[in-house]
TORMAR-678023 format. One line per field, with one value per residue (C-alpha): x, y, z. Coordinates in steps of 0.001 Angstrom, whole numbers, plus 500000, padded with zeros to 6 digits. Example, Ala and Ser with C-alpha at 12.3 -4.5 7.8 and 13.67 -1.06 7.14 Angstrom:
BEGIN
X: [512300_513670] .
Y: [495500_498940] .
Z: [507800_507140] .
This chain:
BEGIN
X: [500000_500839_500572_499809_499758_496136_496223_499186_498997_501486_499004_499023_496408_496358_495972_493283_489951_487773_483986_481437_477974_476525_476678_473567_472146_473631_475985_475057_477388_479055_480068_481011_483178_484680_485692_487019_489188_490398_491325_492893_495084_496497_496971_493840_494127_491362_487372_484686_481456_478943_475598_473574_474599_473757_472802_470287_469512_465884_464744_465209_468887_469418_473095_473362_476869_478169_477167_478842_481979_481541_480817_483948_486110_484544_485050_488520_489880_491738_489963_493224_494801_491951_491772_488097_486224_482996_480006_477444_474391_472969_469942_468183_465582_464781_463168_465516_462898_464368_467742_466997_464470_464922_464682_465593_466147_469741_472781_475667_474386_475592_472731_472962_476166_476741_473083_475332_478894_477429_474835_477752_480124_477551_477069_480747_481149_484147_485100_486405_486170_489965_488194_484808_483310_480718_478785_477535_477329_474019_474161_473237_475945_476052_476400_475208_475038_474610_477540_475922_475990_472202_472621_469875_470336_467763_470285_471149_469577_473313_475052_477981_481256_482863_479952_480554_484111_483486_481036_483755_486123_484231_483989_488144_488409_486730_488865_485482_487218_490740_490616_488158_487007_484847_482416_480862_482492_483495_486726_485214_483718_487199_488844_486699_487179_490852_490686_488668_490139_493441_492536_490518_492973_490155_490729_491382_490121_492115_490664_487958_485780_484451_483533_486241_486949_487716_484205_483960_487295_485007_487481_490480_489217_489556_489695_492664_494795_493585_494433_497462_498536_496355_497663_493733_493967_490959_489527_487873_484572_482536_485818_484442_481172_478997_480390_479768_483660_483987_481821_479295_476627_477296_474280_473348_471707_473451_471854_472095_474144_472599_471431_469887_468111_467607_467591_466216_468580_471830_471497_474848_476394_473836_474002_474260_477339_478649_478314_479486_482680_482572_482597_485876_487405_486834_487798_491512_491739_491173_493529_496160_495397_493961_490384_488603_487733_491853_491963_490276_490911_494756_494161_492463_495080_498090_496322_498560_496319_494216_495091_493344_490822_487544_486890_483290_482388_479357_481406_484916_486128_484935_487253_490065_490232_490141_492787_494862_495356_497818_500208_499742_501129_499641_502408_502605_500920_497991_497867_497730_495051_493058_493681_492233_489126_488452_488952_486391_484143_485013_483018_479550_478891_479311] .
Y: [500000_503504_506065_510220_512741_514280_517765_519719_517233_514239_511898_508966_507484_504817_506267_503517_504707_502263_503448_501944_503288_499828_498457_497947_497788_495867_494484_492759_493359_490191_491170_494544_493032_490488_494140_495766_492827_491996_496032_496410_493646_495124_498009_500213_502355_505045_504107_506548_507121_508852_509673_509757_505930_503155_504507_504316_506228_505781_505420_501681_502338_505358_505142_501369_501198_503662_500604_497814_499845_500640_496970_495656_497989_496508_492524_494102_496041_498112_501477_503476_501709_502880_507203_507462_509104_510509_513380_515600_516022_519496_520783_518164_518674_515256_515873_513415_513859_510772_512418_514882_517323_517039_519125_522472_522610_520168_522272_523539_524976_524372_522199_520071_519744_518436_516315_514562_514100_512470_510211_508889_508336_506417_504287_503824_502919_505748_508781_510553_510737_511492_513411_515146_515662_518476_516500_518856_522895_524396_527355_526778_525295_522622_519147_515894_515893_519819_521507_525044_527630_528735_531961_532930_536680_535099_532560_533714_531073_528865_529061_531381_530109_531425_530353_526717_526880_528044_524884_522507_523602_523355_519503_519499_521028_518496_515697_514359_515444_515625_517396_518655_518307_519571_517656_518198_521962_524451_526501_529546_527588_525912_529093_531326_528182_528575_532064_532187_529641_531576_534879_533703_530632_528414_524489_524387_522220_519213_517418_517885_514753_515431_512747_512307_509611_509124_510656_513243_515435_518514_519182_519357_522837_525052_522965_520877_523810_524787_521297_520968_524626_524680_521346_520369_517198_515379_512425_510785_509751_507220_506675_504113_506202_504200_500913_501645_502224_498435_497053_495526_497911_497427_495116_493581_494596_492558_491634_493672_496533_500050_501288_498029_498438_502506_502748_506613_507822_507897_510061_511678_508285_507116_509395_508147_510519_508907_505499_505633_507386_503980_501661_503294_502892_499132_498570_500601_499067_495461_496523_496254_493752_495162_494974_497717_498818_498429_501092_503364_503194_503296_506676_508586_507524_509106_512068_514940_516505_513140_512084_508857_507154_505873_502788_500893_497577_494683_491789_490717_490352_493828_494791_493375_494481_498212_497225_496117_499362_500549_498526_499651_502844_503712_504250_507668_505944_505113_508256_509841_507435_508773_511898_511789_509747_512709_515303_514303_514586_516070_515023_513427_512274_515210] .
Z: [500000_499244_502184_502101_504363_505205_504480_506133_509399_510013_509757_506819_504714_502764_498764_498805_501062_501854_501359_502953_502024_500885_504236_505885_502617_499454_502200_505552_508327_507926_504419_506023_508420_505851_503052_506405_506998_503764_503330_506577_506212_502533_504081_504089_506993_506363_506100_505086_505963_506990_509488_505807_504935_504123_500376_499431_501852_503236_507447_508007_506760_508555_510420_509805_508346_510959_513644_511249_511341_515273_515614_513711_516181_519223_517659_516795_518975_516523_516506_517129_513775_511680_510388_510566_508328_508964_507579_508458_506582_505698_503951_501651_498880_499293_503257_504885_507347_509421_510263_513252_512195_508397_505175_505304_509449_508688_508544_510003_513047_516691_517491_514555_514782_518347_517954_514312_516520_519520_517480_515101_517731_519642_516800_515349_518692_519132_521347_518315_514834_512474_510118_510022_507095_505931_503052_501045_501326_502812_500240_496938_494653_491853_492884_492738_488808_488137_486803_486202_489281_489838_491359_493933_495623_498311_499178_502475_504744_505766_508700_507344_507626_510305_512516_510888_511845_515058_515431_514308_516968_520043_518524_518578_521517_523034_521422_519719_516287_515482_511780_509749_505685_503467_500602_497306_497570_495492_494937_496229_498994_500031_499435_501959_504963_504572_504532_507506_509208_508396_509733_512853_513756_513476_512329_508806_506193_505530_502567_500263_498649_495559_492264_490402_487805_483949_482935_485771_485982_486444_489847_487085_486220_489612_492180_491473_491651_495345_496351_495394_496140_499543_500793_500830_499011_497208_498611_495505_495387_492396_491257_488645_488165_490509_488963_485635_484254_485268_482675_484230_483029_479179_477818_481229_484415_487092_490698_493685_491802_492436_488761_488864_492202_491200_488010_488253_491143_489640_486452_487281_485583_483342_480501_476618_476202_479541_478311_475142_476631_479123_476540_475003_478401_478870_475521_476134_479517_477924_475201_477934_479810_482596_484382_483727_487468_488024_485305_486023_489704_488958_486951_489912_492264_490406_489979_491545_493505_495095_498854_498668_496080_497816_496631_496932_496640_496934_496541_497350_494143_493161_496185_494997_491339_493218_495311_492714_491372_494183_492404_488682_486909_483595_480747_479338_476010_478134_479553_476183_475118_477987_477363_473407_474569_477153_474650_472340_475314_478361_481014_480134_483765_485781] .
C-alpha cells in the first residue's frame, strides 16, 4: 500500500479509502466486516462514511453502516489503527425527514452539529472521529450531477462560515474530532474556509471529497489547483462512476448493483454521452490487459492533487480488482490514450 499525508497534518492514509455506504444495505454486516478485513490487512488504513449511509439512503437504513463499522472495532479492537472518516448532513431537497428534524432545518448549526457528533460516535462505537466531514454545502451550489451555478440573491439562509468553523472547533476542543474536511464543495467555497480559518485561527480544512473519475474530471478545472497549492487534498469519490467504468453495466443489468436496484437515482452516471465514453474505456483498459475497474481506479490515484481514492464495493472480488490498482502505473501511452478519449468529450457524467 501507498501512504499520504492528510492535508498539512502528520498523519498517513492509505491512497486507497475504503467506502462503505453499501453496508447495511447491498451488504450485511458480515460482508462489512469480511471488506474491512480483507482492506485492513492490505493496508487500508482510512474508512469513510457517513451519518447519511447506508445509500440508498431511506429510514430503516438510517446510520446502519456507521454501527457495522463501530461493531467491527469493538470485535477488533483496533479502533486506534483505523483514520476514521465521517460526515454531516445538511439541507436536503429530498426531506431526509428521518435524520433529526429534516429538510431544510439540517445544517451547520451548533445544534445540529453536536446532535450529528454524539449520534455517530455512539454508533461507530468511538470517542472521536479522524476526520469530520461536511457532506455537502448548505448554500446553493452545483452538485450531485449539476455543473451550472444557479445563482439565487435570496440565498442567504446557511450558517455562514465562520459560525461553521466556530462549530467545528468546540467539537476538537473536546477531542470528539481531530481534523476537519469539506464535501461536494466548490473553489470559492474551500477558498473562503481557509481564509477564515486563516485569519481567525480556526481548524482548517484538511481534505475535500468530491467525484472524480475518467468521465467526471470537472474538479480538474479550479479545484485541482487549490488542492494541490492549499495542501487540501481530494479524497475521491465514484471513482468508477457508481460501477459503471467496470463494465458491468454494458448490455446487462446485474443483481444487487445500484442502477439496477435505482435505476432513476443515479442520472449523474447514466448518461448516453457517459456510456458511450465507458465503453471506450473498457475497451483501452482490455487493450492492455487490465480489468477495467483496476483502470480506472489506477488513473484517479496518480492524479497529483488526490490524497486517497475511495473505493466501493458489493462483493469481494469487486474489492480486489480496486485494490489492485495501488500497484499499477499507467504508461505515458495510456495516459495519452486517455487523454484523446476525454477530449472528444470532456466530462459526460458530471
Amino acid at each position: 500500500m501507498k501512504y499520504r499525508k492528510l492535508g498539512n497534518t502528520d498523519i498517513d492514509v492509505s491512497v486507497i479509502c475504503l467506502g462503505t455506504m453499501t453496508f447495511g444495505e447491498q451488504n450485511t454486516q458480515q460482508e462489512g466486516f469480511d471488506q474491512m478485513d480483507y482492506a485492513f490487512d492490505k493496508g487500508i488504513n482510512f474508512f469513510d462514511t457517513a451519518e447519511l449511509y447506508a445509500v440508498m439512503p431511506r429510514k430503516e437504513t438510517y446510520g446502519k453502516t456507521e454501527e457495522i463499522i463501530g461493531n467491527w472495532f469493538t470485535k477488533n479492537k483496533n479502533r486506534e489503527k483505523v483514520i476514521l472518516a465521517s460526515k454531516i448532513a445538511s439541507k436536503a431537497e429530498n426531506d431526509l425527514a428521518w435524520i433529526r428534524k429534516g429538510g431544510s432545518t439540517l445544517g451547520f448549526d451548533k445544534i445540529n452539529m453536536n446532535e450529528a457528533i454524539e449520534s455517530s460516535l455512539r454508533r461507530l462505537k468511538t470517542d472521536y472521529i479522524d476526520l469530520y466531514q461536511l457532506h455537502w454545502p448548505e448554500r446553493n451550489v452545483p452538485k450531485f450531477g449539476k455543473l451550472d451555478f444557479d445563482y439565487d440573491p435570496h440565498d442567504n439562509d446557511w450558517t455562514q462560515i465562520e459560525e461553521v468553523l466556530e462549530n467545528l472547533n468546540s467539537l476538537v476542543k473536546s477531542g470528539k474530532v481531530r481534523y476537519v474536511g469539506l464535501s461536494n464543495e466548490t473553489p470559492w467555497g474551500t477558498m473562503k474556509f481557509l481564509q477564515v480559518a486563516k485569519e481567525k485561527n480556526l481548524p482548517r480544512m484538511m481534505s475535500i471529497q468530491n467525484a472524480y473519475s475518467l468521465v467526471n474530471r470537472v474538479f480538474d478545472v479550479a479545484n485541482s489547483e487549490v488542492s494541490i497549492k492549499e495542501k487540501c487534498g481530494l479524497l475521491a469519490y465514484s471513482p468508477l462512476a457508481g460501477g459503471r467504468l467496470s463494465g458491468k453495466y454494458i448490455k446487462s443489468k446485474p443483481n444487487n448493483a445500484r442502477y439496477t436496484l435505482w435505476p432513476r437515482r443515479f442520472n449523474r452516471h447514466n448518461t448516453v454521452r457517459g456510456e458511450e465514453a465507458i465503453i471506450k474505456y473498457v475497451n483501452l483498459a482490455n487493450k492492455h490487459n487490465i480489468s477495467p475497474s483496476t483502470f480506472a481506479n489506477a488513473f484517479v490515484n496518480d492524479r497529483p492533487f488526490v490524497t486517497s481514492n475511495i473505493i466501493g464495493a458489493t462483493t469481494m472480488d469487486q474489492l480486489k480488482e480496486d485494490i489492485k490498482s495501488i500497484d499499477i502505473t499507467l504508461s505515458k501511452e495510456i495516459l495519452e490514450e486517455i487523454e484523446n478519449i476525454h477530449l472528444s468529450d470532456p466530462n459526460p457524467c458530471v
